[in-house]
C-alpha positions in Angstrom: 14.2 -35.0 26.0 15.4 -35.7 29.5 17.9 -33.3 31.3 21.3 -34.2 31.1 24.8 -33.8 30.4 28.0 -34.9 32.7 31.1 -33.6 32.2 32.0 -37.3 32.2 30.5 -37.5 29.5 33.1 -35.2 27.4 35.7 -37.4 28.5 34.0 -40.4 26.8 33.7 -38.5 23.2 37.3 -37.3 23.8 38.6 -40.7 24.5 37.2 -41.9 21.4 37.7 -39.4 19.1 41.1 -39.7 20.4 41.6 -42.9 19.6 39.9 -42.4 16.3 42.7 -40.5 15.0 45.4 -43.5 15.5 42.8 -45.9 13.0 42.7 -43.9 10.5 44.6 -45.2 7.0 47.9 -45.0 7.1 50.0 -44.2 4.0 52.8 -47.0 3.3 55.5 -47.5 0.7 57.0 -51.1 -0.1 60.0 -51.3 -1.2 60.0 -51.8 -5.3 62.8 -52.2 -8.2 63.9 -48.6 -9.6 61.4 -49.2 -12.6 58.1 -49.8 -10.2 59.6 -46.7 -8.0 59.5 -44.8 -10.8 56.2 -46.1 -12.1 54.6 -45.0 -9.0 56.2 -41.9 -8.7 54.4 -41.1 -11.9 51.3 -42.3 -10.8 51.8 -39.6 -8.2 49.6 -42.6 -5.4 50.8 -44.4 -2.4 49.5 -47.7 -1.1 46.9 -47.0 2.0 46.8 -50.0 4.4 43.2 -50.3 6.2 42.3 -51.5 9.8 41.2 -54.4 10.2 38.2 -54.3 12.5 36.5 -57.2 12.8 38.4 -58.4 16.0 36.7 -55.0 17.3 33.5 -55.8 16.0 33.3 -59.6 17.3 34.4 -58.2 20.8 31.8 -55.3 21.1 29.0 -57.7 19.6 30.4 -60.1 22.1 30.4 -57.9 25.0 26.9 -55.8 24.1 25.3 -59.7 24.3 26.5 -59.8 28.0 25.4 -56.2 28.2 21.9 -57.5 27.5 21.8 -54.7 24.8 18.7 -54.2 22.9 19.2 -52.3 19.5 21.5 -51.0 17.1 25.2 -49.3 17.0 26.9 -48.1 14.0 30.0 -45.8 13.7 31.2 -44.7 10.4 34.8 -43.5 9.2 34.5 -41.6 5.9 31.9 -43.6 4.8 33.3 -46.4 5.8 31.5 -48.7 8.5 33.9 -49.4 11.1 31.1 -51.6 13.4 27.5 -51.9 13.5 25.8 -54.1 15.4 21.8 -54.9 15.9 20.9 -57.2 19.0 17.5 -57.9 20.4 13.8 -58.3 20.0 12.0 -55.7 18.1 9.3 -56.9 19.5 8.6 -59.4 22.5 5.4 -60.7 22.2 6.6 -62.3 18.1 10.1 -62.8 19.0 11.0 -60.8 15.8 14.6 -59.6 16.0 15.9 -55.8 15.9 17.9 -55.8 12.5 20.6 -53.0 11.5 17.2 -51.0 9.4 15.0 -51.2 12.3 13.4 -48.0 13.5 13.6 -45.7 17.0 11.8 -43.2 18.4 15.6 -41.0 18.6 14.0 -38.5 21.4 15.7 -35.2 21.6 18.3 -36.2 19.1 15.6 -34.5 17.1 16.5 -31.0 18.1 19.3 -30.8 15.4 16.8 -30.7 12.6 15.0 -28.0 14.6 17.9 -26.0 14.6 19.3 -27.2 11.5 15.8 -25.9 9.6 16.2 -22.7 11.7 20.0 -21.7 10.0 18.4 -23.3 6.4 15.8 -20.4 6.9 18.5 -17.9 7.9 21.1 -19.1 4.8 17.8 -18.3 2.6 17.5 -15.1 4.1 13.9 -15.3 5.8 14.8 -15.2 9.0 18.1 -14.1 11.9 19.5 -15.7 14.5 19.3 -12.5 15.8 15.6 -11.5 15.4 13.4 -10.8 18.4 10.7 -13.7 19.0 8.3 -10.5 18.9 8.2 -10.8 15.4 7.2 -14.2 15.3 4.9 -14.0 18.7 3.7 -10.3 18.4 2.3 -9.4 22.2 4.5 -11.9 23.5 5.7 -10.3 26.8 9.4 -11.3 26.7 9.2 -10.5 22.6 11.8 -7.8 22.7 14.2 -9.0 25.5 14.4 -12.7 23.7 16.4 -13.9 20.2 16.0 -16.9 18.2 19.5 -17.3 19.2 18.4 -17.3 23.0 15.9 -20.2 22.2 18.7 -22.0 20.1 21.2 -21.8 22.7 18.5 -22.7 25.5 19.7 -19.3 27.0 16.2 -18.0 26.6 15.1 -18.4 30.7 11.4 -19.6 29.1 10.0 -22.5 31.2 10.1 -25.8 31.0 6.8 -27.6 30.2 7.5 -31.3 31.1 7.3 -32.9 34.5 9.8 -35.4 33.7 10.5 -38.0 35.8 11.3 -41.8 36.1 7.8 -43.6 37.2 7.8 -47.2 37.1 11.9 -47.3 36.0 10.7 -45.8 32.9 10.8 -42.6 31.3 8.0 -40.4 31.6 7.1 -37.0 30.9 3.7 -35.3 31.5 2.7 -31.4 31.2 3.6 -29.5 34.2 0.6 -28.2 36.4 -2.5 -26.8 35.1 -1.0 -27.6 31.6 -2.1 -31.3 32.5 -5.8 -30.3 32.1 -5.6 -29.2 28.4 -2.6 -30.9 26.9 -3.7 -34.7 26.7 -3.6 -37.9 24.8 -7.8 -37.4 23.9 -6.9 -33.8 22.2 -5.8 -33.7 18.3 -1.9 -32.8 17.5 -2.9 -29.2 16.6 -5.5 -28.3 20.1 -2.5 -29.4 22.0 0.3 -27.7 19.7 -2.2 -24.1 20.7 -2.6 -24.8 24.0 1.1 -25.4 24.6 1.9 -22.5 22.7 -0.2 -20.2 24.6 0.3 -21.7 28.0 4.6 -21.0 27.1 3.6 -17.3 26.0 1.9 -16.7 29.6 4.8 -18.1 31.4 7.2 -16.0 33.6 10.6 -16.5 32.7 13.0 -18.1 35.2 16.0 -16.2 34.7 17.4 -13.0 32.8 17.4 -13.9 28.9 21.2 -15.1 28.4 22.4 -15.0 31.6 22.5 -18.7 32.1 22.1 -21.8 30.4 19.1 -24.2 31.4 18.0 -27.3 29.2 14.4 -26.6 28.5 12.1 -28.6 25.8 10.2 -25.8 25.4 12.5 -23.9 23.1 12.6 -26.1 20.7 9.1 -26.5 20.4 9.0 -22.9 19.9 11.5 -22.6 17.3 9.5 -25.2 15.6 6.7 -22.9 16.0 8.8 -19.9 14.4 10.0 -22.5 11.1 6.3 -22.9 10.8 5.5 -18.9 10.9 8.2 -18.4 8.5 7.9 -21.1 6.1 4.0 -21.2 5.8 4.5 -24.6 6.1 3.8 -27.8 8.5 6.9 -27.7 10.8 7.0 -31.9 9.7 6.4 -31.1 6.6 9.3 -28.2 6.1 11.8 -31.1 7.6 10.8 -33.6 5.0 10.6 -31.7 1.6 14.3 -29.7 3.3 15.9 -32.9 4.9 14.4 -36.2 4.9 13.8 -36.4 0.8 16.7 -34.4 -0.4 18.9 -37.1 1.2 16.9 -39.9 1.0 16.2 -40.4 4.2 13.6 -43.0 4.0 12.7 -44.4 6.6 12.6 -41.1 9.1 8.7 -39.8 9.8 7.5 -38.5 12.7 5.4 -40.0 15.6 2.8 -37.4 15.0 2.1 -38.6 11.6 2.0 -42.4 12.0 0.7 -44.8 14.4 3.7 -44.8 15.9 3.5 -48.0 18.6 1.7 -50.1 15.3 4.4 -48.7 12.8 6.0 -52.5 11.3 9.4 -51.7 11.2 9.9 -49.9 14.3 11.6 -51.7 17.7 8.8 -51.9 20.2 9.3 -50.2 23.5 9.6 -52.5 26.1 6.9 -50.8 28.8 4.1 -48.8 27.9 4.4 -45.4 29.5 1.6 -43.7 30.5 2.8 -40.5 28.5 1.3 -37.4 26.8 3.1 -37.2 23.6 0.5 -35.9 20.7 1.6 -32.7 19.5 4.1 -31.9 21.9 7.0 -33.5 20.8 7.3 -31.2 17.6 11.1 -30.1 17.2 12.1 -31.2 20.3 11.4 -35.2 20.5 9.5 -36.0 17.6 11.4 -38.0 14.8 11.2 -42.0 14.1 14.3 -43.2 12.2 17.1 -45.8 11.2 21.1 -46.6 11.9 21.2 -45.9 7.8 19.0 -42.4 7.9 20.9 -41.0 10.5 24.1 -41.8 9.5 23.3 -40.2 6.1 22.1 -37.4 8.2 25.1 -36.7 10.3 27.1 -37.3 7.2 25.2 -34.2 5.6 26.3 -32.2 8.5 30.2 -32.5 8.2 30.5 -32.6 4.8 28.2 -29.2 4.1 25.6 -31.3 1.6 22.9 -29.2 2.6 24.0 -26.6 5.2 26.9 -24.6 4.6 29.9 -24.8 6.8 29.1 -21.8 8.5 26.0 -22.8 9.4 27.6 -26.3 10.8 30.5 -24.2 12.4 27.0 -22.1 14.4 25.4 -25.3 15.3 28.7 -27.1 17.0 30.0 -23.8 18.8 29.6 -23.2 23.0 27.3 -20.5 23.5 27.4 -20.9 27.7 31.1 -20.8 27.9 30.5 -19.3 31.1 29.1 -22.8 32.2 30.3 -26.0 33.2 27.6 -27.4 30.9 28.1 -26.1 27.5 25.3 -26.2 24.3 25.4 -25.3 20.7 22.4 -25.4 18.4 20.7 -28.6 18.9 24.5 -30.0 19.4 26.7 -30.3 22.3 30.3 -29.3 21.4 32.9 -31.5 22.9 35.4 -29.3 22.8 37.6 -31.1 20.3 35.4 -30.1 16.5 32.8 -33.1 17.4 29.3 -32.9 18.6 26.2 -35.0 20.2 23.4 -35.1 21.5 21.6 -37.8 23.8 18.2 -38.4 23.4 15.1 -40.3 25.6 11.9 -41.6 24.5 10.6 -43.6 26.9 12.6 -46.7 27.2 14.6 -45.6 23.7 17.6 -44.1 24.2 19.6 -42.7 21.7 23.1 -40.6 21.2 24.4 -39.4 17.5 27.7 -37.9 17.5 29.7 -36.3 14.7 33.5 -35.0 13.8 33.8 -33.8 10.5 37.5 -32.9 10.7 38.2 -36.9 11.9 34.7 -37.8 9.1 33.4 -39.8 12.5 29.9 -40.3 12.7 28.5 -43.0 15.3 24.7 -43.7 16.1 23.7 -45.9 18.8 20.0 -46.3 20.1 18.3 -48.5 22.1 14.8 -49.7 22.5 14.8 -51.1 26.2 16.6 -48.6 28.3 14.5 -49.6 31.3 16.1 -52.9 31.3 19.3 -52.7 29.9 22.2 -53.6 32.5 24.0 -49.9 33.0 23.4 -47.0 31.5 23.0 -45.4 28.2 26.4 -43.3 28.6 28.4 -46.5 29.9 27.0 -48.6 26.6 28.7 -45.4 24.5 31.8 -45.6 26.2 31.8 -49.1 25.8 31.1 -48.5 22.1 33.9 -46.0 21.8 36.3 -48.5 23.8 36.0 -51.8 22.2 36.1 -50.3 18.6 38.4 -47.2 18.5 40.9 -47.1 21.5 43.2 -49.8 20.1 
């Protein structure tokens, strides 16, 4: 959920994706006798030679210990894992180690199923990209000069609601201003889901609608808002029955609907942030999950399983190209057919990144980005070094 984005960081996904292209399987032919030529030939196959990774695996692992890396990475080559590795305590106070199923909070890699239930809608035909937010928000000031699209896109100019800031060298987000009064940890999930709503709604907004890009939570919570108006259902609720069970997916909930700090399987955070999170997280920060979930996830998304490819195509494209920091729906293109997104939660940390022309996933998460030695996008370049640039 925090505000981000480097242009380095473009040059990390580039590098590997780069390098992802010279391990993929390589056709090879042996040489045979005329009768096992021509037995092949008929056949119509050719022997495929596969990578051996496990020198890359024992040197990330290896190099991740030194790191003092607490969690899990796993990259995936059609299908295939390439490297996953799970270090650390998933929680301190038992000692109990983070395994490859442990769960994360995955922050505001969440948005993608925001925006991914926002083009289901639209492929169904109940809703367009293109529709004013007046029909969802009727009185809403801004109604007719904003689009679904604009909130998508976070080209909408609508304010942002979180004072984020590192307190403590930890994450932290709180409601900005006189928000801080209503929106708290003593309200229920859906007092604080109204307040927000109506706080946002009164907001002026801070620049002409799609003029400029500007990262800002509170679009997502509002196109959460608009699969809710349009569905009839629980915004959670429409991402399960649509995502999470259709794929199998479980071991993905959301923090609104567990005890999230007591759930068994999930890697403790390693401070206790003094943080407002009921209700406010929905579509923008708000999903617990697993190395396995997601990768089935991002695996859905390049291969079309549940969204069609136009949809995908939408999702992955650079609406700010006028920009030096670009965003898709949910995504960040990197200008080479792969996307991402980077994602905090306190001390988690998490990035998921897809190609589906190379059929690259990789998910890497953290539960102790407070401590860990460097930062989040050094550990993915790391990642992306030690596995896929040789």
């Amino acid at each position: 959920m925090k505000k981000f984005i480097s242009l380095m960081l473009f040059a990390v996904i580039l590098a590997g994706t780069s390098a992802c292209s010279a391990n993929q399987s390589t056709n090879s032919e042996a040489s045979q006798s005329s009768a096992d030529t021509t037995a092949a030939s008929t056949a119509g196959q050719a022997t495929e030679a596969k990578k051996d990774y496990s020198e890359e695996q024992k040197q990330l692992e290896n190099s991740l210990k030194q790191m003092n890396f607490s969690g899990v990475v796993r990259i995936t080559e059609n299908g295939e894992t390439i490297c996953e590795v799970a270090l650390g305590k998933k929680d301190s106070s038992t000692g109990e180690e983070i395994k490859p199923g442990t769960q994360f909070c995955i922050g505001s890699v969440s948005k993608q199923f925001a925006a991914a239930s926002i083009m289901l809608l639209q492929e169904k035909g109940r809703l367009s990209v293109d529709d004013k937010l007046e029909k969802y928000f009727p009185g809403y000031k801004y109604g007719k000069d904003l689009t679904v699209k604009n909130l998508l896109s976070m080209r909408s100019g609508i304010a942002e609601f979180y004072d984020a800031d590192y307190i403590d060298n930890v994450y932290t987000e709180l409601p900005a201003g006189e928000l801080s009064k209503t929106v708290t940890n003593d309200a229920t999930v859906e007092q604080n889901q109204k307040a927000l709503e109506s706080w946002l709604l009164e907001q002026p907004l801070t620049f002409k609608p799609d003029s400029t890009f500007t990262y800002s939570n509170s679009n997502y919570f509002l196109l959460a808002r608009i699969v809710e108006i349009v569905s009839g259902k629980k915004y959670n609720a429409f991402v399960r029955e649509s995502f999470f069970e259709p794929l199998g997916m479980k071991s993905s909930t959301f923090i609104d609907d567990v005890d999230w700090k007591n759930l068994p399987n999930l890697a403790k955070p390693t401070v206790d942030a003094k943080t407002v999170y009921v209700g406010i997280t929905m579509g923008l920060g708000d999903i617990i999950s697993n190395a396995d979930d997601m990768d089935v996830w991002l695996t859905s998304l390049r291969t079309n399983k549940l969204l069609s490819a136009k949809s995908v195509d939408a999702m992955i494209a650079d609406y700010s190209p006028e920009d030096d920091l670009v965003y898709g729906y949910g995504l960040i293109p990197d200008g080479m057919g792969g996307a991402f997104h980077y994602g905090y939660f306190t001390t988690y940390h998490a990035m998921a990144y897809i190609h589906p022309e190379k059929k690259l996933n990789l998910f890497a998460v953290t539960n102790d980005d407070a401590h860990s030695e460097g930062d989040f996008t050094q550990l993915c370049h790391y990642v992306i070094q030690h596995i896929l640039d040789k």
